[in-house]
C-alpha positions as CSV (number, residue, x, y, z in Angstrom):
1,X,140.4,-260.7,-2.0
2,X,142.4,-259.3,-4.8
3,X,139.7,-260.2,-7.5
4,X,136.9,-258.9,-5.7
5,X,138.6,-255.4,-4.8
6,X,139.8,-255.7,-8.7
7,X,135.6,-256.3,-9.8
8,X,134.9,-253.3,-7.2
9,X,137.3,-250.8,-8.5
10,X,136.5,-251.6,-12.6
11,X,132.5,-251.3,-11.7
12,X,133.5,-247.7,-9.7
13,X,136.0,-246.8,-12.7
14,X,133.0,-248.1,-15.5
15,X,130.0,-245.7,-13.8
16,X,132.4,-243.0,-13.9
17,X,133.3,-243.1,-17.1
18,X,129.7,-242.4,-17.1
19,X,128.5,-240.4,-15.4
20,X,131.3,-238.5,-17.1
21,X,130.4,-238.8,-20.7
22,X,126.6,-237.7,-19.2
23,X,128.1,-234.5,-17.3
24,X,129.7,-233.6,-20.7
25,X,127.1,-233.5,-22.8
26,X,124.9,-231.5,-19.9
27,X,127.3,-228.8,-20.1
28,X,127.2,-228.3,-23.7
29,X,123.6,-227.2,-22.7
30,X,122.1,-223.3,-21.8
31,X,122.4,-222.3,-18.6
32,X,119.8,-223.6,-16.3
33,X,118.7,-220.8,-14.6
34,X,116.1,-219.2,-17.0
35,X,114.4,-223.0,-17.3
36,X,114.1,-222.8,-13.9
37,X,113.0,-219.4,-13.4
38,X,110.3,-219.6,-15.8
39,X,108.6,-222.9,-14.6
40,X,108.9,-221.3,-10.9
41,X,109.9,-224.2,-9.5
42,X,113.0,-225.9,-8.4
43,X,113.2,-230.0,-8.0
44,X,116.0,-231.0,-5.4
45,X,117.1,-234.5,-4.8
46,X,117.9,-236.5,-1.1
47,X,117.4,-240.0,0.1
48,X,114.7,-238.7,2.6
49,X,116.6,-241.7,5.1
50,X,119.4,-239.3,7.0
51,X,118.0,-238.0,10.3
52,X,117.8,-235.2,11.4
53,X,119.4,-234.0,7.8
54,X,116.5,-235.4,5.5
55,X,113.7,-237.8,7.0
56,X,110.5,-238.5,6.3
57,X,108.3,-237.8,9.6
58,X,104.6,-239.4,11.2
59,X,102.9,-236.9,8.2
60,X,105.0,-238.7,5.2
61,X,106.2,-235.4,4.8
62,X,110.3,-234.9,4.0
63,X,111.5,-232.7,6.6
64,X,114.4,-231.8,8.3
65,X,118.1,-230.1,8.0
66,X,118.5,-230.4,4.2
67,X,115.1,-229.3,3.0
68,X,114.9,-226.7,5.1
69,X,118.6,-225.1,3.6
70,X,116.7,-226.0,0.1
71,X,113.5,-224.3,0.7
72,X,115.3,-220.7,2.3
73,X,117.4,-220.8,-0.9
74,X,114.5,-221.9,-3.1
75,X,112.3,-218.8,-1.6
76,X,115.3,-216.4,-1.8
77,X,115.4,-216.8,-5.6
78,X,111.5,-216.0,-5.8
79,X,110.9,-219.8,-7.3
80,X,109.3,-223.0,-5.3
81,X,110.8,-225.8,-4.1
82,X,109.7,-229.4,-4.8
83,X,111.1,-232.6,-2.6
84,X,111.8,-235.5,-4.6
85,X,113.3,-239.5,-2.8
86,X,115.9,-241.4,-4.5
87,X,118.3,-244.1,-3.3
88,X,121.7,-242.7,-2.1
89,X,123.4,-245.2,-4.8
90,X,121.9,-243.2,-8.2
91,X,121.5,-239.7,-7.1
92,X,124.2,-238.6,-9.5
93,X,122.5,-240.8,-12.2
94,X,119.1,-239.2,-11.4
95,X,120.9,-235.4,-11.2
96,X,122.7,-236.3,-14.8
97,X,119.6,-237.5,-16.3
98,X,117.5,-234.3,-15.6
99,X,115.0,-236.5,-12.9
100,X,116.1,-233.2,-10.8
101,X,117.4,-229.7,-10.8
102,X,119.9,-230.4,-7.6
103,X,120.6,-232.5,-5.1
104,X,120.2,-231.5,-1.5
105,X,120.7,-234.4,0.4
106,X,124.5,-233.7,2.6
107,X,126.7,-234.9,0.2
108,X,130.1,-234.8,1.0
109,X,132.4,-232.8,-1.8
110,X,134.9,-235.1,-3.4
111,X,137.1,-234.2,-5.8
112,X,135.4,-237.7,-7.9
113,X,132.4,-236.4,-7.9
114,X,133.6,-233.0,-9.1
115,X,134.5,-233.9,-11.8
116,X,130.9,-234.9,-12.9
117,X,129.0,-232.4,-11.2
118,X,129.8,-229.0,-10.1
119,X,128.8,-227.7,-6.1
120,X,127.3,-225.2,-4.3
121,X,128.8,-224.4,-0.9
122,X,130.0,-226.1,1.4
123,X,126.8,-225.6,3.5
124,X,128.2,-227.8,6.4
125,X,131.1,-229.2,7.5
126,X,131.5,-232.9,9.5
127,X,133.9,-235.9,9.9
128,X,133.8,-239.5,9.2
129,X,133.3,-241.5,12.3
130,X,133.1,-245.0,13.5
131,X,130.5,-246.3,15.9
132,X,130.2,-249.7,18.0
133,X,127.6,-251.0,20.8
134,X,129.2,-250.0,24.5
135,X,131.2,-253.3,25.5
136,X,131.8,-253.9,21.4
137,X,135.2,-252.7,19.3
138,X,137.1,-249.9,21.3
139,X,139.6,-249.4,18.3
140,X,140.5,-248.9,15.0
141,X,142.9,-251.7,15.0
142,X,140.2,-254.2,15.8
143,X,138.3,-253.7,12.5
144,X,140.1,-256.6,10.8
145,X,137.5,-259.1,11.0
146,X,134.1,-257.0,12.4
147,X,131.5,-256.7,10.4
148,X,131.5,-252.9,9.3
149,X,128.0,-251.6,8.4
150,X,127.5,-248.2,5.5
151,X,125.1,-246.7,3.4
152,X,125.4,-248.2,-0.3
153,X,126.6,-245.5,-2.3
154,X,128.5,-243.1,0.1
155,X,131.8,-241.9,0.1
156,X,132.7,-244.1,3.6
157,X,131.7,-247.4,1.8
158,X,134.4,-247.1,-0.5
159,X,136.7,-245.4,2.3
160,X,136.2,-249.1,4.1
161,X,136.5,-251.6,1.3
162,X,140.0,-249.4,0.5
163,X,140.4,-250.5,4.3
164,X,139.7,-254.3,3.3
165,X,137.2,-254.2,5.7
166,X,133.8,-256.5,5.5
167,X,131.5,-254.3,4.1
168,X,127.8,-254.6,5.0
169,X,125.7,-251.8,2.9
170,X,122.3,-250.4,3.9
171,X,119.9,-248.0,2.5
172,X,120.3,-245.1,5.2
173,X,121.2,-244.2,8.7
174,X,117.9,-245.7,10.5
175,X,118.5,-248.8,9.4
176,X,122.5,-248.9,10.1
177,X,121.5,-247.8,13.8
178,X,118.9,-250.9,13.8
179,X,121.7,-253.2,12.3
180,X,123.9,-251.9,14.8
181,X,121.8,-252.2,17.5
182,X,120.5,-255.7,17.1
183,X,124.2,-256.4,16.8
184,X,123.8,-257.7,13.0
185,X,127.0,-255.3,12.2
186,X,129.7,-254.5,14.8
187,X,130.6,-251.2,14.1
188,X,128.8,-248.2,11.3
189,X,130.6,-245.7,9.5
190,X,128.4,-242.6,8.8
191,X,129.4,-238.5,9.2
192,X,129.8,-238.1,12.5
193,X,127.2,-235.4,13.2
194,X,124.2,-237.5,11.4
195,X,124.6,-240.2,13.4
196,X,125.1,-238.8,16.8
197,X,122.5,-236.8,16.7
198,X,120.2,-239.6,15.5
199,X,121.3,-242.0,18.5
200,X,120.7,-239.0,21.2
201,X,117.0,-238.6,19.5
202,X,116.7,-242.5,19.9
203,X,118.3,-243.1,23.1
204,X,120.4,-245.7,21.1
205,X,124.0,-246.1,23.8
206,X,127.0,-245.8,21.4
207,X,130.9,-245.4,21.9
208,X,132.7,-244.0,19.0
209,X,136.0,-245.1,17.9
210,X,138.7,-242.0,18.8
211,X,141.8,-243.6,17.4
212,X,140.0,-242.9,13.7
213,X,142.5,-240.7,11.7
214,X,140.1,-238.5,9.6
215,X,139.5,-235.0,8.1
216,X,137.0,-233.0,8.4
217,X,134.8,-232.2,4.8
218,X,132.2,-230.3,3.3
219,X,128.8,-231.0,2.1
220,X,127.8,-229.7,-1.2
221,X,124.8,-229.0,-3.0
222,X,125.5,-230.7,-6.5
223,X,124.1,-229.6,-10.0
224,X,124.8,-230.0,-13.5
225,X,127.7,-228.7,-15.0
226,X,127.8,-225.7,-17.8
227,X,124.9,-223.4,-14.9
228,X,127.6,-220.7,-13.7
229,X,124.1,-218.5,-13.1
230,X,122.4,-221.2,-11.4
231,X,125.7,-221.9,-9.5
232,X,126.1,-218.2,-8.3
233,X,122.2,-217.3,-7.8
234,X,121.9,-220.9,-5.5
235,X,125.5,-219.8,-3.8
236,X,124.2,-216.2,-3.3
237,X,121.2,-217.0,-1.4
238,X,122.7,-219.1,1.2
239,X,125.9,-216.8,2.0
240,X,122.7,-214.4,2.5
241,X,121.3,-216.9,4.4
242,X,124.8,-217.0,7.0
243,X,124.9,-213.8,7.0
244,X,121.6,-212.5,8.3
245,X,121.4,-215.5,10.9
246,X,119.0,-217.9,9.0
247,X,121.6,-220.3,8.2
248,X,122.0,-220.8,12.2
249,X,118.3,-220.7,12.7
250,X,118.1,-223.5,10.9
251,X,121.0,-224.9,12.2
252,X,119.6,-224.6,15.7
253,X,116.1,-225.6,14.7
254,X,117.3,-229.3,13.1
255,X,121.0,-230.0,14.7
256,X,121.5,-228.0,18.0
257,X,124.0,-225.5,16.6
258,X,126.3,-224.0,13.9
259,X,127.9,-226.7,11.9
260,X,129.6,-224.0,9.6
């Protein structure tokens, strides 16, 4: 147990070192927003597998929460927007290696991952949470043991090996409900708004574990450091955006309400 949480925390320490060295030498760089101005077009990053936040619907076209927040702040600085899929795991590594201009995929703010990337926002708040089948685990203190299923890559999966919990790791939220469902893992971790409102769209029967001690946190939209114009321009739009009564539009449109 000690080795393998030893191997886990050297590979975690080793891709931030970097990442790190990466986000240094990006903010040595000009400002962004002019690039971005002149080609007209914006390129943000999500997994595209995080109902109702980013999915990919019967059209194969990304829709949802998330690109709906990047579009209204895309139009609101006169420039386009352009969807691009990654796996959860190497968003950063994408972002840092100029595959994108931003990611915009309900990533939680962290102060690890500030210190490789700067953020936009919060644009929404939520809590971690813990799900089981109905007639499954009814508390925290029954972890020890279960089989605890996360996306690869997120902030919860190393939350629960911290816990010395058996990790299970999966490529988004469809396929953790699936797991879950067909009883594969006994309990998921996710944000607690994602997944609820993914199992009422599915009809999937849940009970969620109340004895969870957590904090609520904010999602961010990250971009490269050394952009304090791109940074204020992309912050600018969406406090517009709140204050006008778009923000809850969308809000209304994708997740039922204000999640401010």
């Amino acid at each position: 147990m000690t080795t393998g949480r030893s191997l886990i925390k050297f590979a975690l320490a080793a891709g931030l070192a970097v990442a790190t060295s990466l986000g240094n030498a990006t903010a040595s760089m000009a400002d962004e927003m002019a690039t971005i101005k002149d080609a007209g077009v914006m390129r943000i990053a999500m997994s595209g597998a995080y109902p109702p936040f980013n999915f990919v619907n019967d059209s194969n076209q990304v829709v949802g929460f998330d690109p709906a927040i990047g579009a209204e702040i895309g139009k609101r600085m006169g420039i386009e927007v352009e969807i691009v899929t990654t796996a959860w795991d190497g968003i950063i590594g994408g972002l840092l290696a100029n595959k994108y201009d931003a990611i915009v995929g309900s990533m939680s703010i962290t102060s690890e991952r500030q210190e490789v990337v700067d953020f936009v926002g919060p644009y929404y708040t939520t809590k971690r949470a813990i799900f089981a089948k109905p007639g499954g685990i009814t508390s925290a203190a029954e972890l020890a043991g279960a089989k605890v299923g996360l996306t690869l890559g997120e902030t919860h999966e190393a939350w629960a090996r911290e816990q010395g919990y058996e990790v299970r790791t999966y490529k988004g939220l469809p396929e953790l409900l699936l797991e879950l469902e067909n009883g594969r893992v006994d309990v998921i971790v996710n944000d607690s708004i994602a997944a609820i409102l993914a199992m009422k769209e599915t009809g999937q029967q849940y009970v969620m574990i109340t004895d969870l001690e957590t904090e609520e946190f904010g999602a961010g939209i990250a971009i490269r450091k050394g952009n304090p114009e791109l940074a204020a321009a992309m912050q600018a739009a969406l406090d517009a955006m709140m204050a006008d009564g778009t923000y809850l539009e969308i809000a209304n449109t994708w997740v039922g309400g204000d999640i401010r």
